[in-house]
N, C-alpha and C positions, 0 to 999 in steps of 0.2 A: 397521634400528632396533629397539629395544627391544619387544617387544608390549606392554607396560605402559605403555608412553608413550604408544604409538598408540589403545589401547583407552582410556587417560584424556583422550588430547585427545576423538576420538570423543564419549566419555559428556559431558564438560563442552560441547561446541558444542551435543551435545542438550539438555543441562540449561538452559544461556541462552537457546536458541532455545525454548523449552519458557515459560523464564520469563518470559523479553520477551514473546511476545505472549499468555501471558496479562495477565501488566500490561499492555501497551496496549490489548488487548481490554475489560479494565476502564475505564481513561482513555477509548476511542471512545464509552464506553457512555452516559459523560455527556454526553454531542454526539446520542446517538439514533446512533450509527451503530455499524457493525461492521467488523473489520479486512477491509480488502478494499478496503471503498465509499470509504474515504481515497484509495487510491490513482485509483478510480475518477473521485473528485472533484478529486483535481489533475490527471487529464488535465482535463477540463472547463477547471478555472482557466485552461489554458494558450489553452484557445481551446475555447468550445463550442459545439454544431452539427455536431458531427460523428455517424456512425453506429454504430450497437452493434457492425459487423463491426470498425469500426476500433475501439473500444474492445477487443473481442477479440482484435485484432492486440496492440496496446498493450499489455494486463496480460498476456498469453499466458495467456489463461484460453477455457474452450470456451462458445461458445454459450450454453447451459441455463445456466452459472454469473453470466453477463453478466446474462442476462435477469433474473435473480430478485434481483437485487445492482440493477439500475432501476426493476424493480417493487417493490420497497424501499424505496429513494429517493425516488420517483415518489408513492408514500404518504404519505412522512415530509414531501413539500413541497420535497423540497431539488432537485428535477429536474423536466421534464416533455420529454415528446416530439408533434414537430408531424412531418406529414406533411412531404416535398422538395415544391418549388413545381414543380420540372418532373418528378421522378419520384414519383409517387404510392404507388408500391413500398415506396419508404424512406422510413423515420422516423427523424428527425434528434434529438439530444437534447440539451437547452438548460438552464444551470442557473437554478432561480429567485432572487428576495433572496436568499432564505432558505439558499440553498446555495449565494451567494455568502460569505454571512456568515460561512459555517462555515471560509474559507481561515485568516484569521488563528489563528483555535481551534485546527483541527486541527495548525497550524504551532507550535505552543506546543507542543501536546500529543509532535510529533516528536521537536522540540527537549527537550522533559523526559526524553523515553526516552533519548534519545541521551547528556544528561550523566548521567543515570545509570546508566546502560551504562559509560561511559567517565569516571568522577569524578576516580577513583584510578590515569589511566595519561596517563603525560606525553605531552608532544606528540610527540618522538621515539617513542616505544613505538607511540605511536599509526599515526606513518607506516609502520612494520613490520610492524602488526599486519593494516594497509589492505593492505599488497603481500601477505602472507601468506594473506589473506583469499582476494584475488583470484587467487591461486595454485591456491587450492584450488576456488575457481568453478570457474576455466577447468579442472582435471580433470576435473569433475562435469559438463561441459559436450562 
């Protein structure tokens, strides 16, 4: 293929990827929160009480990045951690109101980026752009 083609898709995935999350970076900002802790908080949603290793598991993120991303949260009120009732080892993390509240918000806030990301590409386009996408995951993978 062309080099011109390849080094222009290249530069434009960096330029969106670049762009998205500074705008959502901005958007989380109004929530008190930062890109990351969103995802951290819909594992929660889905069911919470689980343990930071499994949240490590989860985001594939290490250790030190986990912890500071709960003692963040932990701060801000939207989380807290209680000792396991049979293992005293673990500390299990629970969200509170308050980072319950935030499910609907930051679900808005997804949802904003996503249409405009995608405003101007029809629904067709869209399913090509999905398999295309995933094409190029699985290389990088």
């Amino acid at each position: 293929m062309n080099d011109n083609v390849d080094c222009d898709i290249r530069q434009s995935l960096d330029k969106v990827s670049s762009q998205m999350r500074r705008d959502y970076s901005e958007s989380l900002r109004e929530l008190k929160l930062y890109v990351g802790q969103d995802n951290l908080l819909a594992r929660l949603w889905q069911g919470d009480g689980i343990t930071q290793m499994q949240l490590c598991e989860h985001l594939k993120c290490e250790p030190p990045t986990v912890t500071n991303m709960v003692k963040s949260l932990e701060q801000n009120g939207f989380i807290y951690r209680k000792r396991d009732e049979k293992d005293a080892r673990v500390m299990r993390i629970y969200l509170t109101d308050e980072g319950k509240k935030l499910e609907d918000p930051v679900d808005f806030k997804w949802k904003q980026q996503q249409e405009k990301l995608l405003h101007s590409i029809s629904p067709e386009e869209r399913l090509i752009l999905r398999d295309l996408m995933k094409r190029m995951e699985k290389n990088l993978s």
